[in-house]
C-alpha positions as CSV (number, residue, x, y, z in Angstrom):
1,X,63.3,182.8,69.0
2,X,64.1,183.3,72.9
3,X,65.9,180.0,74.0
4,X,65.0,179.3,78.1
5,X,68.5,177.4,79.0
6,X,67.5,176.0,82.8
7,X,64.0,173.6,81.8
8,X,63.4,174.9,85.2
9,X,59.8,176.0,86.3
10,X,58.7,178.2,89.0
11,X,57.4,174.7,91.0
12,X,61.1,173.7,91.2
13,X,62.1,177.0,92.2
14,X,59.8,176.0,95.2
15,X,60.8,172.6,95.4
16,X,64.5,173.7,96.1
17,X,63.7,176.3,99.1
18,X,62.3,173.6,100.6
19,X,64.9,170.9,99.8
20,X,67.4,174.0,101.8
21,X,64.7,173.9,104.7
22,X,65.6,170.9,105.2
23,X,69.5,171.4,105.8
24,X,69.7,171.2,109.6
25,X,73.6,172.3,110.6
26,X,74.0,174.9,108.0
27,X,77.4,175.7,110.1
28,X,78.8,172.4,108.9
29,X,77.5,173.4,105.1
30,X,79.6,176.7,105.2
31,X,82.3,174.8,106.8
32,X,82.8,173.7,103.4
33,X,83.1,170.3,102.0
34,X,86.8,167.6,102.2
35,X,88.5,167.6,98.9
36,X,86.8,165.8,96.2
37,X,86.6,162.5,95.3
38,X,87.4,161.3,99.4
39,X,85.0,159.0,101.4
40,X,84.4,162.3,103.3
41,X,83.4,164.3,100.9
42,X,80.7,161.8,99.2
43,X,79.4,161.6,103.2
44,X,79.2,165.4,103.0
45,X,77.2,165.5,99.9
46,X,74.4,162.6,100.9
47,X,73.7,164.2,104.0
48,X,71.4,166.3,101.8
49,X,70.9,164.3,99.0
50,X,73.1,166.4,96.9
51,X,75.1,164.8,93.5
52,X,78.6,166.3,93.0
53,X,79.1,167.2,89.5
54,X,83.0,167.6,90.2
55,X,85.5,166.4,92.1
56,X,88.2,169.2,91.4
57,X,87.9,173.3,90.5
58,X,84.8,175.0,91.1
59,X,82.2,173.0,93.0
60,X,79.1,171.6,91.4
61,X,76.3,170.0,93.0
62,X,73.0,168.4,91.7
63,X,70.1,168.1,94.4
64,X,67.9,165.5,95.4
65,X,64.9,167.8,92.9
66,X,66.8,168.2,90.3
67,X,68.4,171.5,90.8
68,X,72.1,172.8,89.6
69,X,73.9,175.0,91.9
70,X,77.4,176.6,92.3
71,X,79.1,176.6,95.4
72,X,81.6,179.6,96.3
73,X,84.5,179.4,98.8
74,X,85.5,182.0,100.9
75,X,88.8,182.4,99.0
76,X,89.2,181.4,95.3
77,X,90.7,178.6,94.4
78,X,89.6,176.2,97.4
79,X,86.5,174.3,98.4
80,X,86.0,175.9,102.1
81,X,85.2,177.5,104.0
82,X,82.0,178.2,101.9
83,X,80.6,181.8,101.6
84,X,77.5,181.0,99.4
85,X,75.4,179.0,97.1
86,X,73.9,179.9,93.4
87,X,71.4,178.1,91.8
88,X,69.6,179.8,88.2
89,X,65.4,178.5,88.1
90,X,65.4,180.9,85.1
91,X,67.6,182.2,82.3
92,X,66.3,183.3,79.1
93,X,68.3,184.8,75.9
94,X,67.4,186.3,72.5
95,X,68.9,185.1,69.4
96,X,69.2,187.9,67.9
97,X,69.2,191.8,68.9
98,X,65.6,192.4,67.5
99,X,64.5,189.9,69.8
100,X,65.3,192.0,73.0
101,X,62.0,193.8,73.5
102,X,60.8,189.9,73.7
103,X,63.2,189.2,76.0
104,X,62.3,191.8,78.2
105,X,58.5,191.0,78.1
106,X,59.5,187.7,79.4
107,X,61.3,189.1,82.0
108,X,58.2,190.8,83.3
109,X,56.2,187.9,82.9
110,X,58.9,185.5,84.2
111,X,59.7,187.4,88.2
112,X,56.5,187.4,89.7
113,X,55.6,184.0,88.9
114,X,59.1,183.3,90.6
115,X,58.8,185.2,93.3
116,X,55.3,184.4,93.9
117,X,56.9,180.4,94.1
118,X,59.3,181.4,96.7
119,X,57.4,183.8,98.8
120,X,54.7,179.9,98.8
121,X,57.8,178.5,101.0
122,X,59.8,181.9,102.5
123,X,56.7,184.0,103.5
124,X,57.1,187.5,103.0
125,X,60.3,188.6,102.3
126,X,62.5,191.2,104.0
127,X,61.9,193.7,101.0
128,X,61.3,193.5,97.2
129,X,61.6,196.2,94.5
130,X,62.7,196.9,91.7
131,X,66.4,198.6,90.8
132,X,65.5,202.0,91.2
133,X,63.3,201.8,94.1
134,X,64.7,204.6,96.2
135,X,63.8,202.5,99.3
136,X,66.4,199.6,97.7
137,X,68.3,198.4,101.0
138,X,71.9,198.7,101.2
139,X,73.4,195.0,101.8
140,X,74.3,193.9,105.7
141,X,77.5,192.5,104.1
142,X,79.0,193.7,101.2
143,X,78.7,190.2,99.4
144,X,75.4,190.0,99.4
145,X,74.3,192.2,96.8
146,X,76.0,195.0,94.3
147,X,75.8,198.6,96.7
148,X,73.5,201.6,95.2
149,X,76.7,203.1,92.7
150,X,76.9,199.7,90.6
151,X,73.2,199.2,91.1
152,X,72.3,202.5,89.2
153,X,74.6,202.3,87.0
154,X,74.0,198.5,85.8
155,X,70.4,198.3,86.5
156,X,71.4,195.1,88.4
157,X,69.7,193.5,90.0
158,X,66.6,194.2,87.7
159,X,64.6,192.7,90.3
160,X,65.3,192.0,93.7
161,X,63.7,190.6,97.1
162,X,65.5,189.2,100.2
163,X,64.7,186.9,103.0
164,X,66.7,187.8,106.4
165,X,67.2,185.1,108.9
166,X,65.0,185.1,112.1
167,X,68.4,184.2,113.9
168,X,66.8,181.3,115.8
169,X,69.2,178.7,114.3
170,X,72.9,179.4,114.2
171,X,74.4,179.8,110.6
172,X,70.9,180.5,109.2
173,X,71.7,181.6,105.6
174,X,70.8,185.5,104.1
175,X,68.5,184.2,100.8
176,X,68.3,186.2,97.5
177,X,66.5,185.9,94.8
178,X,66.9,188.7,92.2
179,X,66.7,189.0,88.2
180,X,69.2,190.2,86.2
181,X,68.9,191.7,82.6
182,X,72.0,191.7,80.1
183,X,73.3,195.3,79.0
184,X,73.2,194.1,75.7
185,X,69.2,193.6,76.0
186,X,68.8,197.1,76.1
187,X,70.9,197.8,72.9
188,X,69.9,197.2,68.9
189,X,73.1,195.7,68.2
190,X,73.6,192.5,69.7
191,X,71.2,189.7,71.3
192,X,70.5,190.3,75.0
193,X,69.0,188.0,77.9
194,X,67.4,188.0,81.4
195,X,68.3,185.6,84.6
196,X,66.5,184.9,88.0
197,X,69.0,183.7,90.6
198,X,68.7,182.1,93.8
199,X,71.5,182.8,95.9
200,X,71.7,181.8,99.3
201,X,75.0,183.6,101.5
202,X,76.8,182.5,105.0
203,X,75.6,184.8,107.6
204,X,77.9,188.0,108.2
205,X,80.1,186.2,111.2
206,X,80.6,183.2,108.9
207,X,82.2,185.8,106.4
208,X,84.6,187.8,108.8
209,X,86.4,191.0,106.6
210,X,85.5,189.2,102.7
């Protein structure tokens, strides 16, 4: 049986874009938070209605609908400056390796019903295709997504669209939202799974040389 891990639906997925619509100084977001646990960094977190899930280590937020997401620094080990944020609407696995066909049959079904959702908030996006599209874009920054070597090689991402920003407001983020399909799920011999993830990345001159 194919176990869905996130209890996510494709109206939450929607339901988060627009919670991130409403972040208004996203250079003071990829300023990155004050250390945990201070007065400052509680202020930090309610400015957007977001929960902290830690207050050491990797940073873990909870927002005001529900969602989980991952915020990355810049440089490993600290909380900022921030270079991007994660958040999984989907993520399916097999229980066992003759369940992978299944698990790829989801993952059809699963990505246009996603990417339908966000395209309900975003409008069209920049570009969508598939892994081997030969029109696949190369990223603006090399953070944003795997280059065309690791892409053909990996098959990742699966699926793939992006949303550039207009660059009417400063720190406007690049958004992501691409699915990912475990090697294993292409194999007999062990139990594979799928993932749709939202990431949303700093700007290129937020970045500088990572």
């Amino acid at each position: 049986m194919l176990t869905e891990t996130t209890g996510r639906t494709a109206e939450d997925l929607a339901a988060e874009l627009r919670g991130l619509q409403q972040v208004d100084d996203w250079p003071s977001v990829w300023s990155g938070p004050p250390q945990g646990g201070s007065s400052e960094f509680v202020q930090w977190c309610e400015r957007y209605g977001w929960q902290p899930r830690t207050s050491d280590r990797q940073l873990l937020l909870r927002t005001a609908t529900g969602g989980s997401w991952t915020f990355y620094s810049k440089t490993e080990g600290e909380w900022s400056p921030l270079a991007s944020l994660t958040h999984y609407p989907w993520q399916v696995r097999a229980e066992a390796a003759e369940e992978n066909g299944e698990v790829l049959t989801a993952a059809a079904g699963a990505w246009p019903v996603f990417l339908a959702a966000a395209v309900g908030v975003l409008g069209a996006p920049t570009w969508s295709g598939s892994w081997d599209d030969p029109e696949f874009p190369e990223p603006p920054h090399p953070s944003y997504w795997p280059d065309r070597e690791f892409r053909m090689r990996s098959r990742r991402p699966y699926e793939f669209a992006y949303w550039a920003p207009d660059g009417t407001t400063s720190g406007q983020p690049f958004l992501v939202l691409s699915q990912s399909v475990g090697f294993s799920t292409w194999t007999t011999s062990a139990p594979g799974g799928s993932a749709i993830a939202l990431d949303v990345s700093a700007p290129a001159e937020f970045l500088g040389d990572r």
